[in-house]
C-alpha positions, -999 to 999 in steps of 0.1 A, spaced: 484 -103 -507 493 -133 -532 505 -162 -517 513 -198 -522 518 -225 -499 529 -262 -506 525 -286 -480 526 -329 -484 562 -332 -491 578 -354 -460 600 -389 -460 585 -415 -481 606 -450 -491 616 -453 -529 584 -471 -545 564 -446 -526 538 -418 -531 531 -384 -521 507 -360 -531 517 -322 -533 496 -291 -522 496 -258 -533 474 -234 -519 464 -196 -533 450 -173 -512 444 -135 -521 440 -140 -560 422 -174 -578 437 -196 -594 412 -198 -624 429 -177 -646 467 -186 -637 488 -213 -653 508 -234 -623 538 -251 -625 557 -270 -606 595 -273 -598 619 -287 -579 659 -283 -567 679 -312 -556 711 -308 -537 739 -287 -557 718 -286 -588 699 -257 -602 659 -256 -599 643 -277 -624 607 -274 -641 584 -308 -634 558 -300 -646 525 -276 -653 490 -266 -656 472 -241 -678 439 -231 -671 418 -255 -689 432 -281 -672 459 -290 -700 489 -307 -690 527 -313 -691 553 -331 -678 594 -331 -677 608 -368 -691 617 -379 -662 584 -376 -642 563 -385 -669 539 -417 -662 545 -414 -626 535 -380 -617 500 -363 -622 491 -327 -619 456 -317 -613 438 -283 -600 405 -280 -577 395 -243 -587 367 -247 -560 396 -252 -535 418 -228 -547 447 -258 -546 467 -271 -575 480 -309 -566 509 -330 -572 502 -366 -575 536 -385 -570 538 -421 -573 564 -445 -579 593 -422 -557 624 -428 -566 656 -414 -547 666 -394 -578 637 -377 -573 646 -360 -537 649 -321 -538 624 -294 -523 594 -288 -543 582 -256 -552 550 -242 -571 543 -215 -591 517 -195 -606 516 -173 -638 485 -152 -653 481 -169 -684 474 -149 -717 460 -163 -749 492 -153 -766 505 -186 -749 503 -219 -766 512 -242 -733 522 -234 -697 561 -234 -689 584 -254 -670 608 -228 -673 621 -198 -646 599 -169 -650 571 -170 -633 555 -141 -612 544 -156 -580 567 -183 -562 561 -208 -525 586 -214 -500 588 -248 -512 584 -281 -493 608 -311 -488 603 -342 -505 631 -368 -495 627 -402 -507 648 -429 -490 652 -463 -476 
């Protein structure tokens, strides 16, 4: 059965870092594109960014500079480096995973994708 797990969210002071996991097990991830999102109270979910296969990235605006995405094939894990926390940037956390195809130029941050987590918490406050 596919499944993804996030884990590393928590309560972190604004200036802080935390670094996201999201674990696959029953498929790998070598041939899936992973993206990451997030939803913040009384908004909707939001893409933050994402992964292809190659290792190519991208990023929303407002993460961009502060926020690194990585994946570990061996490991079966995609990562979410987050530095620089600000309290904006509260909301669960979610990833994602999508079977990429060649008929794609770049991964998505957009709603869509096959295979979802239960998300983790991220709050960042003083």
């Amino acid at each position: 059965q596919l499944q993804l797990v996030e884990s590393g969210g928590g309560l972190v002071q604004p200036g802080g870092s935390l670094r996201l996991s999201c674990a696959a097990s029953g498929f790998t991830l070598d041939y899936y594109a992973i993206g990451w999102f997030r939803r913040a109270p009384g908004k909707e979910r939001e893409g933050v960014s994402c992964i292809k296969p190659n290792g190519i990235t991208r990023y929303a605006d407002s993460v961009k500079g502060r926020f690194t995405i990585s994946r570990d094939n061996a490991k079966n894990t995609v990562y979410l480096q987050m530095n620089s926390l600000k309290p904006e940037d509260t909301a669960v956390y979610y990833c994602a995973a999508e079977l990429w195809t060649n008929a794609q130029a770049m991964c998505r941050m957009t709603e869509g994708y096959d295979d979802w987590g239960q998300g983790t918490q991220v709050t960042v406050s003083s």
